[in-house]
C-alpha positions as CSV (number, residue, x, y, z in Angstrom):
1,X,-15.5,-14.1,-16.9
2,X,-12.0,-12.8,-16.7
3,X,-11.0,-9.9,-15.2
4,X,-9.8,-8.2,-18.4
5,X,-13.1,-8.5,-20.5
6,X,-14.4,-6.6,-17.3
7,X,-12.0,-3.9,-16.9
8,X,-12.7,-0.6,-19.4
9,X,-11.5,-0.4,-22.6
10,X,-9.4,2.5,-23.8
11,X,-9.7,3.4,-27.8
12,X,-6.6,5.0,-27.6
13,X,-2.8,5.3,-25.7
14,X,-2.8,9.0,-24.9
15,X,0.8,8.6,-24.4
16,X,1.4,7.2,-27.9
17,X,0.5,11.3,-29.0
18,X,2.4,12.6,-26.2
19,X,2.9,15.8,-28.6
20,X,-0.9,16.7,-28.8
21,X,-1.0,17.0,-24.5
22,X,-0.6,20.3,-23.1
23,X,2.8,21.9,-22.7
24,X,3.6,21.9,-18.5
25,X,4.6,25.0,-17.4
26,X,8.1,25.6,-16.1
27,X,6.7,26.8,-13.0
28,X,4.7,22.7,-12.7
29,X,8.2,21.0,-13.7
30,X,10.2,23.0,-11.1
31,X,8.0,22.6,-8.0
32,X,7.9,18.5,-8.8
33,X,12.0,18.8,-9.5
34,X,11.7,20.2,-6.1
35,X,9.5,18.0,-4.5
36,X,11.7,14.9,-5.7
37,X,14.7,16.2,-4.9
38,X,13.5,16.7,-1.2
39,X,11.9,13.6,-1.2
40,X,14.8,11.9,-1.9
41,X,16.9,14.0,0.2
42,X,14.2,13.4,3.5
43,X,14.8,9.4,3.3
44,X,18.1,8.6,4.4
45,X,17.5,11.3,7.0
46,X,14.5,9.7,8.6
47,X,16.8,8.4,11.6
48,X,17.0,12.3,12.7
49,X,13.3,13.3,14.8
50,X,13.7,16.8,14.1
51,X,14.8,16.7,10.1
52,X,12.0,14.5,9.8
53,X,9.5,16.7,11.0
54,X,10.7,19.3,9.1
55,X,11.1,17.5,5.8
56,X,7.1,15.9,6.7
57,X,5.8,19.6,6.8
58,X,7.7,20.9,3.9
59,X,6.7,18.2,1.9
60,X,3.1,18.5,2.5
61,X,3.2,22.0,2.2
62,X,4.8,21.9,-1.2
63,X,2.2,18.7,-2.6
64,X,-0.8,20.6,-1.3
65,X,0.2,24.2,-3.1
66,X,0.7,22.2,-6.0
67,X,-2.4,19.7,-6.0
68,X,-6.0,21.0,-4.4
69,X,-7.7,17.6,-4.9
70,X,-9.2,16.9,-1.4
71,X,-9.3,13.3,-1.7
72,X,-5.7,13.5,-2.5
73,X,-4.8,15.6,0.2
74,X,-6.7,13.4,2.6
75,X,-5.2,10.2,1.6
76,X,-1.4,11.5,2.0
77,X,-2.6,12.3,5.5
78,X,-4.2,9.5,6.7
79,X,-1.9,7.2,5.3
80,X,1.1,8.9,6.7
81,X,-0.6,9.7,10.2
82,X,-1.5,5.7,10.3
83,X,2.2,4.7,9.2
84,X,3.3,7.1,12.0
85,X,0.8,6.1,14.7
86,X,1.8,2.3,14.1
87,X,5.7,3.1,14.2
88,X,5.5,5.2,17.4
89,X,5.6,2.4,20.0
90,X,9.3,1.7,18.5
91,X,10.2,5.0,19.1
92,X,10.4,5.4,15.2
93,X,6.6,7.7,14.6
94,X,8.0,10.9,12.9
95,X,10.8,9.0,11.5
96,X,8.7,6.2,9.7
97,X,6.0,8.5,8.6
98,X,8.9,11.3,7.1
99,X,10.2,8.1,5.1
100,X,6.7,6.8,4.3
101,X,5.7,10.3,2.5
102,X,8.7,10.9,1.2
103,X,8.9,7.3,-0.8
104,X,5.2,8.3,-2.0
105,X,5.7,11.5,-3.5
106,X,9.3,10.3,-4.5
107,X,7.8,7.8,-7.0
108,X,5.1,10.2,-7.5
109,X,7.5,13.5,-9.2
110,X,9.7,11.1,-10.5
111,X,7.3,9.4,-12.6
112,X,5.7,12.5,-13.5
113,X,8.9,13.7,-15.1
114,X,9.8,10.4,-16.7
115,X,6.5,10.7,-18.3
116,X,6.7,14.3,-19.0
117,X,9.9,14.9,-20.4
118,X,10.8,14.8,-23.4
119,X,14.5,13.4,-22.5
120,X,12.7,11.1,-20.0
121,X,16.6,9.6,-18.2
122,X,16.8,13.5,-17.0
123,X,14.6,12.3,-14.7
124,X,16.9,10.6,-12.0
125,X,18.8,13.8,-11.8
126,X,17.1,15.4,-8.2
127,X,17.6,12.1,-7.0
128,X,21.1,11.9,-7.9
129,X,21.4,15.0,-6.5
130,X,19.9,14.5,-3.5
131,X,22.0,11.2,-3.1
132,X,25.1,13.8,-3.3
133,X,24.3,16.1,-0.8
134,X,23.0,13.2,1.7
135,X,26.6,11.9,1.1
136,X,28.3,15.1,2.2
137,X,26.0,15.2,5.6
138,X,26.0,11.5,6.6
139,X,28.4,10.0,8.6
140,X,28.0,6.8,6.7
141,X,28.2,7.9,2.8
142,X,26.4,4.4,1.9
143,X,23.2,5.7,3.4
144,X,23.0,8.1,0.7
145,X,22.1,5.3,-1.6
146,X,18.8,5.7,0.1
147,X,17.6,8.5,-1.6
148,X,17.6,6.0,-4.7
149,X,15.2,3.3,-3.0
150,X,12.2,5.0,-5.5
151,X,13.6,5.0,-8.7
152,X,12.5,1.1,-9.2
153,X,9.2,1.8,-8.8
154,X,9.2,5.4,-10.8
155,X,10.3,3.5,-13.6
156,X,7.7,0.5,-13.7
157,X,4.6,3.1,-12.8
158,X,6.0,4.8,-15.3
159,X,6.4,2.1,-18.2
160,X,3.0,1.0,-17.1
161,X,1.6,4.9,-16.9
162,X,3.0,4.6,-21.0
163,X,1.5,1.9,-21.9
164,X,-1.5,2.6,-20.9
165,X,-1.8,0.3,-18.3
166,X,-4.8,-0.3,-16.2
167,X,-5.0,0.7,-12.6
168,X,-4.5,-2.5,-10.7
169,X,-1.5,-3.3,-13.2
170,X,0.2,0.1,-12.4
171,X,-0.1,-0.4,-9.3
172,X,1.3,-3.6,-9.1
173,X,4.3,-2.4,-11.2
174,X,5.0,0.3,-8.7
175,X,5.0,-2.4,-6.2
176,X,7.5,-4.9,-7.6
177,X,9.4,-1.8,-7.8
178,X,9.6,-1.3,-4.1
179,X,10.1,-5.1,-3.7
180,X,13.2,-4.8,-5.7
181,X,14.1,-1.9,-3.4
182,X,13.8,-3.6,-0.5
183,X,15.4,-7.2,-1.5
184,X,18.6,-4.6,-2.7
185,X,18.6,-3.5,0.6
186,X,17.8,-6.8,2.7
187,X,21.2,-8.1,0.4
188,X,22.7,-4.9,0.8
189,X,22.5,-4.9,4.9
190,X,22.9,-8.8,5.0
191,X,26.3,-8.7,3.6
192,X,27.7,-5.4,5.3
193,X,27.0,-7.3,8.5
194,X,27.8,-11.3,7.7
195,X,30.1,-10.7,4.8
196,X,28.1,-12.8,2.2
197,X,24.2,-13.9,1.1
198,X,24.6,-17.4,2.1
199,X,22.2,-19.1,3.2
200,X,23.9,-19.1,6.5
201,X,23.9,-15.3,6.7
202,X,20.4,-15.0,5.8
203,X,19.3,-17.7,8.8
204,X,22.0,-15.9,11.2
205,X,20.3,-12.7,10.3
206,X,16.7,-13.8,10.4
207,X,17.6,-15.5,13.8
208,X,19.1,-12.0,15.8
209,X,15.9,-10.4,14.2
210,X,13.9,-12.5,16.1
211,X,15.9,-12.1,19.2
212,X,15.8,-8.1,18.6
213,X,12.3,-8.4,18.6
214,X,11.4,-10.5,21.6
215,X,14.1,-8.7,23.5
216,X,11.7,-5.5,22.7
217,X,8.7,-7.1,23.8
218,X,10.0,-8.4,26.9
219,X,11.2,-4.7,27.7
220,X,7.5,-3.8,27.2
221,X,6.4,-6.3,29.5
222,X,8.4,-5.1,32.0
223,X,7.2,-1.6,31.3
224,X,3.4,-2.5,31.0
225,X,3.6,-4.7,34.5
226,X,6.0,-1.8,36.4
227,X,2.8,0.6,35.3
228,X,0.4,-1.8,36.8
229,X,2.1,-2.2,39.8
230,X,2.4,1.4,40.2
231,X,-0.9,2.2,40.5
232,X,-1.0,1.2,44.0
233,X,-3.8,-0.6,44.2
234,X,-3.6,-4.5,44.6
235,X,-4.6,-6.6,41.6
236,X,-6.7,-9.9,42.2
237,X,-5.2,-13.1,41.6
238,X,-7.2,-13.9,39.2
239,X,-6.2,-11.4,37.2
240,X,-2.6,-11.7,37.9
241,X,-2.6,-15.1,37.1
242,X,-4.3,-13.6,33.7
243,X,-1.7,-11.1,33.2
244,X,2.0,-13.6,34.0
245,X,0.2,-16.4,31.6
246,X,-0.5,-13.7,28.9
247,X,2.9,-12.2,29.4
248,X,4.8,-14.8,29.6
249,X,8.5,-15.8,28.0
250,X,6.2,-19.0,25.9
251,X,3.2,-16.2,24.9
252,X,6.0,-14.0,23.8
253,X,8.0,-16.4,22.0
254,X,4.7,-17.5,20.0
255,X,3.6,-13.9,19.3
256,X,7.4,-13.1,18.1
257,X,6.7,-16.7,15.8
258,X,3.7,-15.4,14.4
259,X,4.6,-11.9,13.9
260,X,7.4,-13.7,11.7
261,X,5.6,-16.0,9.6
262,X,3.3,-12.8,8.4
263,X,6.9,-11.0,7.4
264,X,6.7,-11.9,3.9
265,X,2.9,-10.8,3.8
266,X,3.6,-7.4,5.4
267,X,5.8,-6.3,3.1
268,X,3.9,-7.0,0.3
269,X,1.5,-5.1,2.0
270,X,3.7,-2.3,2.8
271,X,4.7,-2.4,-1.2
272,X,1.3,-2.4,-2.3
273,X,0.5,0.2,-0.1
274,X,3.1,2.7,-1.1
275,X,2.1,1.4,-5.0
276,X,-1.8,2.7,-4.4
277,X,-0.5,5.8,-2.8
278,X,2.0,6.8,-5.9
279,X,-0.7,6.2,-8.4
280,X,-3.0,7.5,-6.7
281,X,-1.1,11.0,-6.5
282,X,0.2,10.9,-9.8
283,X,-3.2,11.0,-11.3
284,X,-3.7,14.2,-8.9
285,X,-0.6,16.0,-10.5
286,X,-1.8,15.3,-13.8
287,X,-4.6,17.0,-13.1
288,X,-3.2,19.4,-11.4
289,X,-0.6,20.5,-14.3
290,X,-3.3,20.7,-16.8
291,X,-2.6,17.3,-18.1
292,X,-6.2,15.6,-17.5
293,X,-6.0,14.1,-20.7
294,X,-3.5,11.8,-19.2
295,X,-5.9,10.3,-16.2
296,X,-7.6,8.2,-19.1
297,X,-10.5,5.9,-17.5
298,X,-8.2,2.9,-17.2
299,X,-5.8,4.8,-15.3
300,X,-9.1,5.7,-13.0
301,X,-11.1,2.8,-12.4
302,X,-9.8,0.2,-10.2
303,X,-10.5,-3.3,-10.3
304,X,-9.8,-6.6,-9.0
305,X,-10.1,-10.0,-11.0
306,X,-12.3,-12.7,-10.1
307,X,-9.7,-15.7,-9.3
308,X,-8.1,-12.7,-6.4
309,X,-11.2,-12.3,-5.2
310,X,-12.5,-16.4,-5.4
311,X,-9.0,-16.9,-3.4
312,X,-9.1,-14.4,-0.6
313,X,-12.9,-16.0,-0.2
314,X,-11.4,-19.6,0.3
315,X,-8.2,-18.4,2.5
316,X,-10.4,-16.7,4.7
317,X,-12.6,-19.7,5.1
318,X,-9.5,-22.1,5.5
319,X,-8.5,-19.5,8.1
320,X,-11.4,-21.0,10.0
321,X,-10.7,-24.5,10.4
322,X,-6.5,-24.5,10.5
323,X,-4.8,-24.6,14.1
324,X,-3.4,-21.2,14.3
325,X,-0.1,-22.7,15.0
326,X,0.8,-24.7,11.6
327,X,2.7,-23.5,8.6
328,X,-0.6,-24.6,6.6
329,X,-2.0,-21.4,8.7
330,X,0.7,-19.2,7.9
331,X,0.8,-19.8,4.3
332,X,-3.2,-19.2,4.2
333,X,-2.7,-15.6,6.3
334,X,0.1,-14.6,4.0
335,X,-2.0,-15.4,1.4
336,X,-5.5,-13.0,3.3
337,X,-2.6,-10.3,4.0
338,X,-1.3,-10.0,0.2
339,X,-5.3,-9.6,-1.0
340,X,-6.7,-7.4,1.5
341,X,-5.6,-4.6,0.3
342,X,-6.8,-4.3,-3.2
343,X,-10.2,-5.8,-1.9
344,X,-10.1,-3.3,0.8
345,X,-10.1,-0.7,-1.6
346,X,-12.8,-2.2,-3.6
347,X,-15.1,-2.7,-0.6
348,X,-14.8,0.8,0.2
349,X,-15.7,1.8,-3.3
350,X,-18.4,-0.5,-4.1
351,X,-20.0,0.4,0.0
352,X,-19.7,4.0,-1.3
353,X,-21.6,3.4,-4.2
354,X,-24.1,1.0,-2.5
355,X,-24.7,4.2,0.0
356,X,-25.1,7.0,-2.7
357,X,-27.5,5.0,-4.7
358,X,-29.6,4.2,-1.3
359,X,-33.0,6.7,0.1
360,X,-34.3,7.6,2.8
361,X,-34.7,5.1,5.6
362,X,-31.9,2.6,4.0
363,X,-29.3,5.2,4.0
364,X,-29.3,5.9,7.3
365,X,-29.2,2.1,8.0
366,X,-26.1,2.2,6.2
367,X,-24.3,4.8,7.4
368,X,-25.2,3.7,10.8
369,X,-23.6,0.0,10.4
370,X,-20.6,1.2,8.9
371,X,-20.2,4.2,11.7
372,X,-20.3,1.6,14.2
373,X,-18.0,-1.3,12.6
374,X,-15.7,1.6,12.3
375,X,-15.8,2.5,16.2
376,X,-16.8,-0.6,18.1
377,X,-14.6,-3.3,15.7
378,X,-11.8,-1.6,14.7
379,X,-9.7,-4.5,14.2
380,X,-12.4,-6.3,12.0
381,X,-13.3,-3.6,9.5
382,X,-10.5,-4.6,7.0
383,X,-12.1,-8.0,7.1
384,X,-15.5,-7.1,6.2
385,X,-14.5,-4.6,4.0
386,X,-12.5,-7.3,2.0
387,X,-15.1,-9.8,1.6
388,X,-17.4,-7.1,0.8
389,X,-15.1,-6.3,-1.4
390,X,-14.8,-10.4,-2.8
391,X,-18.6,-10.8,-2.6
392,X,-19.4,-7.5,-4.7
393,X,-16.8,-8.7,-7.3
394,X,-17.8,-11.9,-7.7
395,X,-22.1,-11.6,-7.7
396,X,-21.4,-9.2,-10.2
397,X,-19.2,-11.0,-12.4
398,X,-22.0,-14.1,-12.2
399,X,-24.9,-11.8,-12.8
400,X,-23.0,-10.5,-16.6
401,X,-22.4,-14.3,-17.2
402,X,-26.2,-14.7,-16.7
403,X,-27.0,-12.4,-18.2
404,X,-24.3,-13.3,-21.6
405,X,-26.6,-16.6,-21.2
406,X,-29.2,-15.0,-21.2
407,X,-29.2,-12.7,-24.4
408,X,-27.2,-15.8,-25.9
409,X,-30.3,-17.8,-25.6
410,X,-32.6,-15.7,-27.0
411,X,-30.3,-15.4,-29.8
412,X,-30.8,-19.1,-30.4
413,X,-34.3,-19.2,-30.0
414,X,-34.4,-16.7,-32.2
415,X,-32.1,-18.0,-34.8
416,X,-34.5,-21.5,-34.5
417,X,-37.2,-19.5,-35.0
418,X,-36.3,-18.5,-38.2
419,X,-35.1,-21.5,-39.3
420,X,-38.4,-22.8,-39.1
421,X,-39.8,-20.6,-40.8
């Protein structure tokens, strides 16, 4: 059964009788022309530690007087606190998690308004101001052009918000639009710094990546080692021989060669991330505004088709059998990486559900195996939650076939029946 016959049905485009939504008050438009004009104006000045900071609380502050959705709320904190925690070892925490927020509710306003108003192209205006004043405060002018990096992916959530467009679909509009960002940029960067987008230039570029990178984690090596050594106590041999094999130049080089062949996944990861996150929010500030009409159930309900799910289920299992080192390997975690995600999601919800609907003895069962995946395997919980995720998907899709067969056969019997008669 395909994923569409699955997903729910919508009579009706709201957007198609925009006129008969509620009018949003000017005091709604000019807290989200504010919010996307400081969104925009916070991400080419991530680099600064103390801007950031300030734009991250200002931000929040302004989302969460607007929009008292807890679930909201508690998704544009964890999210940015887990982009934050992951970037501080570069030195980059506040930074990352300033731009991280501000790309979110970037797409977020700005899609609200190209939805919203009636002259919909008045809604690249904060940003074109913000890109303006950025220009007038940066050293480098050209960094201003940052504060544009959402407007790809306001316009696709927002042609798919029109539409009517299910969940997963919007989602995956707003994050081909941050792909497009980030290619523009990747050509952008390539070519201020090699002078063209040869071929060449992209393999010199890719190549001093790679030596920026094990450069960094040779210096923390040396860091991690210089703290063991000055504890003052005297390691064993054994585990000093443990330590120089882990740490050394050939582990490095293989962990900087793996880290590389997942690039492509991560980003579609990191786009897909910052996708859920827009939509996400934007059906908050409908709601917020007074425009619930808008959150139809398509724009609600997220799903995730059966060949995504069959595939993650098969690359997972391939993951199993291929060396770790071959490109067959690489190709297969790209592949987990680009999936995990949306299955994650759809773990989470379908474990939720599972939990709610279970009594007594059972519940606590439940609670008590998720509570300790969560704390004693960390690094594994994404894992189970996407084949939960893959398995929920597809048992349910076979039980409706069997049960389609089902009433189908009945229908023939019963057809037969009176044919006989």
């Amino acid at each position: 059964m395909s994923s569409e016959s699955r997903q729910p049905q919508e009579t009706e485009n709201v957007w198609s009788k925009r006129e008969e939504l509620p009018k949003v008050s000017a005091r709604a438009t000019a807290l989200i022309v504010a919010i996307c004009f400081l969104s925009a104006l916070a991400i080419p000045l991530g680099g600064a530690e103390r801007i950031s900071f300030v734009c991250l609380a200002v931000l929040f502050a302004l989302f969460a007087w607007m929009v008292h959705t807890p679930s909201a709320l508690i998704l544009m904190v964890v999210s940015t606190f887990f982009v934050g925690m992951l970037a501080t070892p570069f030195g980059a925490g506040c930074g990352s998690a300033s731009i991280f927020l501000s790309l979110v509710l970037g797409t977020t306003s700005c899609t609200y308004l190209f939805t919203v108003l009636r002259r919909w192209y008045l809604a690249v205006l904060p940003a074109l101001a913000a890109a303006a004043v950025a220009a007038l405060i940066l050293v480098e002018p050209m960094e201003a052009l940052l504060s544009l990096s959402f407007l790809p992916a306001s316009a696709l959530l927002a042609f798919a918000t029109l539409t009517g467009r299910h969940r997963t679909s919007a989602i995956c509009f707003a994050a081909g639009g941050f792909l497009v960002s980030l290619l523009l940029l990747c050509a952008y960067l390539t070519v201020s710094f090699y002078g063209d987008l040869s071929a060449e230039a992209i393999g010199q570029a890719v190549t001093e990546l790679e030596a920026r990178f094990l450069g960094f984690l040779t210096e923390q090596r040396e860091t991690l080692l210089a703290t063991l050594t000055s504890v003052g106590e005297e390691i064993p041999e054994t585990l000093q021989a443990q330590i120089n094999e882990l740490f050394s130049d050939a582990a490095l080089k293989d962990l900087m060669r793996q880290v590389f062949h997942l690039l492509p996944g991560l980003l579609l990861v990191l786009c897909a991330i910052l996708g859920y996150g827009a939509q996400a929010l934007l059906n908050a500030t409908y709601h917020a505004t007074g425009l619930q009409a808008a959150v139809t159930r398509a724009a609600r309900v997220f799903t995730v088709s059966i060949p995504a799910a069959a595939l993650y289920s098969v690359s997972f299992l391939l993951l199993l059998l291929l060396s770790p080192s071959s490109l067959a390997a690489a190709v297969v975690q790209n592949l987990c990486l680009i999936l995990m995600p949306g299955l994650c999601v759809l773990g989470v919800i379908r474990l939720t559900a599972l939990i709610a609907n279970a009594h007594g003895a059972m519940r606590v069962l439940l609670i008590l195996f998720a509570a300790s995946m969560l704390f004693c395997y960390p690094g594994g919980v994404l894992y189970v939650l996407a084949m939960w995720g893959a398995y929920s998907d597809i048992s349910g899709a076979l039980h409706l076939w069997m049960i389609k067969k089902m009433v189908d056969r009945e229908k023939d019997d019963g057809n037969d029946s009176n044919g006989e008669t």
